[in-house]
PAKOL-545524 format. One record per atom (N, C-alpha, C, O): atom name; residue in three letters; x, y, z. Coordinates in Angstrom, 3 decimals, padded with zeros to 6 digits. Layout:
% residues N
<node CA, ALA, <X, Y, Z>>
...
***
This chain:
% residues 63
<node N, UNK, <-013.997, -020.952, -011.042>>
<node CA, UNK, <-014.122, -022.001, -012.038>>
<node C, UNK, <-014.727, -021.477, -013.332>>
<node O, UNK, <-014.464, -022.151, -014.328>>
<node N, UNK, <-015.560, -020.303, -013.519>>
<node CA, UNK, <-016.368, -019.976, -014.253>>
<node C, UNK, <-015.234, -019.648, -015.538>>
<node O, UNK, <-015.120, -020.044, -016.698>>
<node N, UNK, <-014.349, -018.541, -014.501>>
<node CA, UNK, <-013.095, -018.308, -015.711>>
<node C, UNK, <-012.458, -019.188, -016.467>>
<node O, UNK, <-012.162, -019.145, -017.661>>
<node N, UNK, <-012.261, -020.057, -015.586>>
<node CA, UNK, <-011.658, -021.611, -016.461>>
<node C, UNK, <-012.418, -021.751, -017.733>>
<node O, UNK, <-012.174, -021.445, -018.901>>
<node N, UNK, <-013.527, -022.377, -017.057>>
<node CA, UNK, <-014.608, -022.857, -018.431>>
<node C, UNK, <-014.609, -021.872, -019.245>>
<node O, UNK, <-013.974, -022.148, -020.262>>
<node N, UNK, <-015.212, -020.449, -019.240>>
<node CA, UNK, <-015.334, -019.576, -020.083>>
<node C, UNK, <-014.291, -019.643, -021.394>>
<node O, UNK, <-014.635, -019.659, -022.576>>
<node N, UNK, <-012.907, -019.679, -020.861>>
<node CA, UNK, <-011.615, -019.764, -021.944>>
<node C, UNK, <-011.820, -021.034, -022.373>>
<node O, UNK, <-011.736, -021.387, -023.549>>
<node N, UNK, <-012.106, -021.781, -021.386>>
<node CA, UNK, <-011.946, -023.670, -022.483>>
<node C, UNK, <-012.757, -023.499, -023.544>>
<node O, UNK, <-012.223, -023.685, -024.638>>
<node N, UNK, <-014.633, -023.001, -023.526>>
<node CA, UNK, <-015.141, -022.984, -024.245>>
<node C, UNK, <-015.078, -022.051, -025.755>>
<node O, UNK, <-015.641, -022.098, -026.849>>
<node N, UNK, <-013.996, -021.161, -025.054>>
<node CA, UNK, <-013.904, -019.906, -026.029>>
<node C, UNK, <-012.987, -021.078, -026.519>>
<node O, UNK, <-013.600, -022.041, -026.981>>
<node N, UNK, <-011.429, -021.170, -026.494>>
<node CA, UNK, <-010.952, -021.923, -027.706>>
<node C, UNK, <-011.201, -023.146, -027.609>>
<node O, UNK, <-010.130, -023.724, -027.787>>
<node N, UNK, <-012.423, -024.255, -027.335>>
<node CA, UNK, <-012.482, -025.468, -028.128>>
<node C, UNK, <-013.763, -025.117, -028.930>>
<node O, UNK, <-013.729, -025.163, -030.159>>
<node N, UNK, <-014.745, -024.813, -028.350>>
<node CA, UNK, <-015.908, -024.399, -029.833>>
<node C, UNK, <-015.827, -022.616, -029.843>>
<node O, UNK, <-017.024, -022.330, -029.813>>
<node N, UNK, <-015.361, -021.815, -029.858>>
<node CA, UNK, <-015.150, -020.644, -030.627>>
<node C, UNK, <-016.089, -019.749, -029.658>>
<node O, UNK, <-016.131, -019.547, -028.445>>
<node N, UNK, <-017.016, -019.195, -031.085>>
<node CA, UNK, <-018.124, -018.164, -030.096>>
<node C, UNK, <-019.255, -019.161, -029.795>>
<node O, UNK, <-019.542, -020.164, -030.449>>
<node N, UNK, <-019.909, -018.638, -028.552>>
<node CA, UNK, <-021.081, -019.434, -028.084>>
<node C, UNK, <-021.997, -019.188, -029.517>>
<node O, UNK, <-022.073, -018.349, -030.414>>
<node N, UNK, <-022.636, -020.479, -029.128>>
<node CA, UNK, <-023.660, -020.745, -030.548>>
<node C, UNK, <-024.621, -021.451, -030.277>>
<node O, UNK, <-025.010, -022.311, -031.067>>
<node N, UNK, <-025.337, -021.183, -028.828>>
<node CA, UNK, <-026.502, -022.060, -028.046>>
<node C, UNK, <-027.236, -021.041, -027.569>>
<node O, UNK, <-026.618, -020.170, -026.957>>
<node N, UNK, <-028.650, -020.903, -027.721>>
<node CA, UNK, <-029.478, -019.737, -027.047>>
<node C, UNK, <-029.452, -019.778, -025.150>>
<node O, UNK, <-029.347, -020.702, -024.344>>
<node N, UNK, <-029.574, -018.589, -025.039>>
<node CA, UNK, <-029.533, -018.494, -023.096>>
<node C, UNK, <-030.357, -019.362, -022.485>>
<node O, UNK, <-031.506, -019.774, -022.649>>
<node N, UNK, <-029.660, -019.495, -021.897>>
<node CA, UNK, <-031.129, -021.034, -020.667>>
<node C, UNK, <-031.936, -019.956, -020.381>>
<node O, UNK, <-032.024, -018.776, -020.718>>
<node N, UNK, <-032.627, -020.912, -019.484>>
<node CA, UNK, <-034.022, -020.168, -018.759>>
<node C, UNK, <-033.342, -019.688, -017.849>>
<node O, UNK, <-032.213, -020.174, -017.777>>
<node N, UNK, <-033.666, -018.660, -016.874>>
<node CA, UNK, <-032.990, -017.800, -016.034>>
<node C, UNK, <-033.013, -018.587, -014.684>>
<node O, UNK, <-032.287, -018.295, -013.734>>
<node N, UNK, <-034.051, -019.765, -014.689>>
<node CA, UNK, <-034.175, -020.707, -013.751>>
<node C, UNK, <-033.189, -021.640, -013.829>>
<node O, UNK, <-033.487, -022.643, -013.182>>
<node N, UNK, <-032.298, -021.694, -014.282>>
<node CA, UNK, <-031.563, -022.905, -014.727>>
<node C, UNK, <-029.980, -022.160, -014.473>>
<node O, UNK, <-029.236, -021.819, -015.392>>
<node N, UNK, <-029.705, -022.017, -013.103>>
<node CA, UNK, <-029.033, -021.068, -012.813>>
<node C, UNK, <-027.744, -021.413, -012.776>>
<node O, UNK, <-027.037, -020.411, -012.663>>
<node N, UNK, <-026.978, -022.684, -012.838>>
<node CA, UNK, <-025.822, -023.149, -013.008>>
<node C, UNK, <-025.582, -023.010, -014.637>>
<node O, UNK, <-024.662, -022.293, -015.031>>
<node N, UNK, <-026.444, -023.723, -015.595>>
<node CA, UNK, <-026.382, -023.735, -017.117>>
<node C, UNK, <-026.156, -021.702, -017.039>>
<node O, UNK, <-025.102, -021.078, -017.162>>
<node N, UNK, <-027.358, -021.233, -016.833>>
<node CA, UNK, <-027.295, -019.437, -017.097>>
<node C, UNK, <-025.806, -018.722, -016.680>>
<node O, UNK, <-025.316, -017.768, -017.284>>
<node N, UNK, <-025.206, -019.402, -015.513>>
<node CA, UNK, <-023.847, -019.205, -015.240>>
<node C, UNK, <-022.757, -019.501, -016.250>>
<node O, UNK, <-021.805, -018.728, -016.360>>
<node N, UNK, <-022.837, -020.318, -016.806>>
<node CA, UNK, <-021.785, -021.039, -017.606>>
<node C, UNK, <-022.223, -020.247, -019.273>>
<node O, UNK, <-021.303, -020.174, -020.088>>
<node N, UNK, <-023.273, -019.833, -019.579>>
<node CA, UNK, <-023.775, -019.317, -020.401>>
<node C, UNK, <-023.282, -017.621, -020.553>>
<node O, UNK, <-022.681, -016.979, -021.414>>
<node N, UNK, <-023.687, -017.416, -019.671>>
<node CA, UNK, <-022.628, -016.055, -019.558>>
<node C, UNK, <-021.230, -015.438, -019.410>>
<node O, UNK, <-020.779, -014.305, -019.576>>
<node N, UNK, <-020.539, -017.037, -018.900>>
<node CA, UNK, <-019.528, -016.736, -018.922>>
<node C, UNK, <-018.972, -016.756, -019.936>>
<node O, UNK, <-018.166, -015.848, -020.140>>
<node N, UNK, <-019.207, -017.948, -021.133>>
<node CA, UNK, <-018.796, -017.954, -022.270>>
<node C, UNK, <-019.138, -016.900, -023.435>>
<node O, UNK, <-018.437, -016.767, -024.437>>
<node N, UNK, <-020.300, -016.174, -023.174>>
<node CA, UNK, <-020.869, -015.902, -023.706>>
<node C, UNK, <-019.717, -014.335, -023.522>>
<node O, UNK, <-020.083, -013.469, -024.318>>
<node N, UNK, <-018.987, -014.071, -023.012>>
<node CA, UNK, <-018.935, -012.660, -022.016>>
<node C, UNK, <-017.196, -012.540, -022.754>>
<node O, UNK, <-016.509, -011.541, -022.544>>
<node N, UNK, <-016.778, -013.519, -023.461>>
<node CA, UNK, <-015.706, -013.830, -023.752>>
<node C, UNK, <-015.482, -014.028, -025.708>>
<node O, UNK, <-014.438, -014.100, -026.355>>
<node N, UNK, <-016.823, -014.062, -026.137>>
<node CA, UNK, <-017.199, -014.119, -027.368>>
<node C, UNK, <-016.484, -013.315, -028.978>>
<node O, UNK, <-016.816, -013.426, -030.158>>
<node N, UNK, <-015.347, -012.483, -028.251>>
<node CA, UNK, <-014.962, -011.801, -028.868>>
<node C, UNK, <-013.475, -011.901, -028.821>>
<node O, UNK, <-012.906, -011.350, -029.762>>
<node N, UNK, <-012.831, -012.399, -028.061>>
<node CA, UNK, <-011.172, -012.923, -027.262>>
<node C, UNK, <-011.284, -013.983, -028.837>>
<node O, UNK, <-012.057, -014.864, -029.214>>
<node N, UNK, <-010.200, -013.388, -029.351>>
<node CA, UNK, <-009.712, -014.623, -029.999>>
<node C, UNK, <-008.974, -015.865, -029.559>>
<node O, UNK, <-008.238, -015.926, -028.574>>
<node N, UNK, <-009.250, -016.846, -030.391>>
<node CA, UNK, <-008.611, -018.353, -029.992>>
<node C, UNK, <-007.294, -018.697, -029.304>>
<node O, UNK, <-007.007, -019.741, -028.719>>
<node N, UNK, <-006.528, -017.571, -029.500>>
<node CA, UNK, <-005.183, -018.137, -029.261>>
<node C, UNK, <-005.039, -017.220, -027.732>>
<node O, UNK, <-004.120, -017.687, -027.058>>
<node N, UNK, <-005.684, -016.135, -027.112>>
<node CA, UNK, <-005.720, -015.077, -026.260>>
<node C, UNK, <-006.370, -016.379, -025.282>>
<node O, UNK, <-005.626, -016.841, -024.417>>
<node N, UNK, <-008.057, -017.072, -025.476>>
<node CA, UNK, <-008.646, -017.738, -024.838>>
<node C, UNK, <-007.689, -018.780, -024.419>>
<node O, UNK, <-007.648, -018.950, -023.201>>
<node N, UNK, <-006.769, -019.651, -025.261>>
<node CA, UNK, <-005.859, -020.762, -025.068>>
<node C, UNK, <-004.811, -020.195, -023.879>>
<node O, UNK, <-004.366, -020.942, -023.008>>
<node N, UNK, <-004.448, -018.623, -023.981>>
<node CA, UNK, <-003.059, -018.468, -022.986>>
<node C, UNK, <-004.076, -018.014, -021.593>>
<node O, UNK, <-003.511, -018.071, -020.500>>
<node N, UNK, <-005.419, -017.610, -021.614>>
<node CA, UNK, <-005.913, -017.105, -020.640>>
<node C, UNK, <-006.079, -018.467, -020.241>>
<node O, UNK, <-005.466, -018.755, -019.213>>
<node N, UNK, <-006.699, -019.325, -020.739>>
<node CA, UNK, <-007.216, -020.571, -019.756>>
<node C, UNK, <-005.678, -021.017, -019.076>>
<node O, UNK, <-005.377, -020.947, -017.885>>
<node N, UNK, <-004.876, -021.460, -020.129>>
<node CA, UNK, <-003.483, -022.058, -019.335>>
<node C, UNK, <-003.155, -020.741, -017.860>>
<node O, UNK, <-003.097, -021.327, -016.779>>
<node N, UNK, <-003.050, -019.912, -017.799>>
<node CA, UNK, <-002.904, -018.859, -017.119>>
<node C, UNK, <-003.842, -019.337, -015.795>>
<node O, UNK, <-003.394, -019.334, -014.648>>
<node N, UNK, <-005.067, -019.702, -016.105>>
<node CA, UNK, <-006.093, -019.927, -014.914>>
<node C, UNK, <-005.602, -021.016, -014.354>>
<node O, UNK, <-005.682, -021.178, -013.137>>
<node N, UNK, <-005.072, -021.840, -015.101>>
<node CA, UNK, <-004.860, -023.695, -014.735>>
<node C, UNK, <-003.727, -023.921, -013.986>>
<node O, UNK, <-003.674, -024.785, -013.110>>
<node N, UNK, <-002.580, -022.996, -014.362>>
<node CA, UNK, <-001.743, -022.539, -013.443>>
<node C, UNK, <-001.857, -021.794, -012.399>>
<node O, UNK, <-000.985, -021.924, -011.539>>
<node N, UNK, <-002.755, -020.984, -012.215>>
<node CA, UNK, <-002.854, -019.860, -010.737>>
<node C, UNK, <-003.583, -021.324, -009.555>>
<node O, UNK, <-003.260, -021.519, -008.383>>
<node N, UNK, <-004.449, -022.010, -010.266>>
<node CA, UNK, <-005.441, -022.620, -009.565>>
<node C, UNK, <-004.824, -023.621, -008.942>>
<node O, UNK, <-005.131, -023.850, -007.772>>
<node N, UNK, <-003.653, -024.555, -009.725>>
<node CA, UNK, <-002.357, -025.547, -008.849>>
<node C, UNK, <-001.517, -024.847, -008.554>>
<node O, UNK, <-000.532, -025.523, -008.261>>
<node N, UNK, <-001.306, -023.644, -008.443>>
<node CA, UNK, <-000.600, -022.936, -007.482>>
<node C, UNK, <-001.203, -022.535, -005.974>>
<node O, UNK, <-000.598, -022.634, -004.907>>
<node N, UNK, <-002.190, -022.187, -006.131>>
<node CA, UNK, <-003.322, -022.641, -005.010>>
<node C, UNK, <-003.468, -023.764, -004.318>>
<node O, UNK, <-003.297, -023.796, -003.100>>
<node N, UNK, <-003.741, -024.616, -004.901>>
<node CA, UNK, <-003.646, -025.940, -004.412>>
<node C, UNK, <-002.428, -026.512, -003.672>>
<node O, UNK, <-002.732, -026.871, -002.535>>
<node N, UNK, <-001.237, -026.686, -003.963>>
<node CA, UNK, <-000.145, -027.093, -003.811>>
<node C, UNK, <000.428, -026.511, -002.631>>
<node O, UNK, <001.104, -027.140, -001.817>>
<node N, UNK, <-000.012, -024.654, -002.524>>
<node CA, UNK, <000.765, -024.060, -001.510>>
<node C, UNK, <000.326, -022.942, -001.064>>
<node O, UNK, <000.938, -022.348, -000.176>>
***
C-alpha cells in the first residue's frame, strides 16, 4: 500500500513539504518516507507508477 500512496502523493501535492513525524508515530513515519523517497520522480512518471500499482493490486484481487 505504501507504494500506492507514495505515487498518489507524489502527483497530487508534488514534493513532500511536511517535516518527519516523531519516529514514534510509526504509521505517519511510514507514509512519510515513502513519499518522501519518491521526491524527485516527476509528476507524470508518479501518475503512470501509481496507475501501474492500481492495476497490479485488482489484478490480485480478482484472480
Amino acid at each position: 500500500k505504501l507504494n500506492k500512496y507514495q505515487h498518489y502523493y507524489c502527483f497530487t501535492m508534488g514534493n513532500i513539504n511536511i517535516p518527519c513525524p516523531c519516529e514514534t508515530i510509526i504509521k505517519g513515519k511510514a507514509v512519510w518516507d515513502a513519499w518522501n523517497s519518491c521526491k524527485e520522480i516527476a509528476r507524470e512518471d508518479a501518475i503512470k507508477a501509481y496507475i501501474a500499482k492500481v492495476e497490479e493490486l485488482a489484478q490480485k484481487q480478482s484472480g
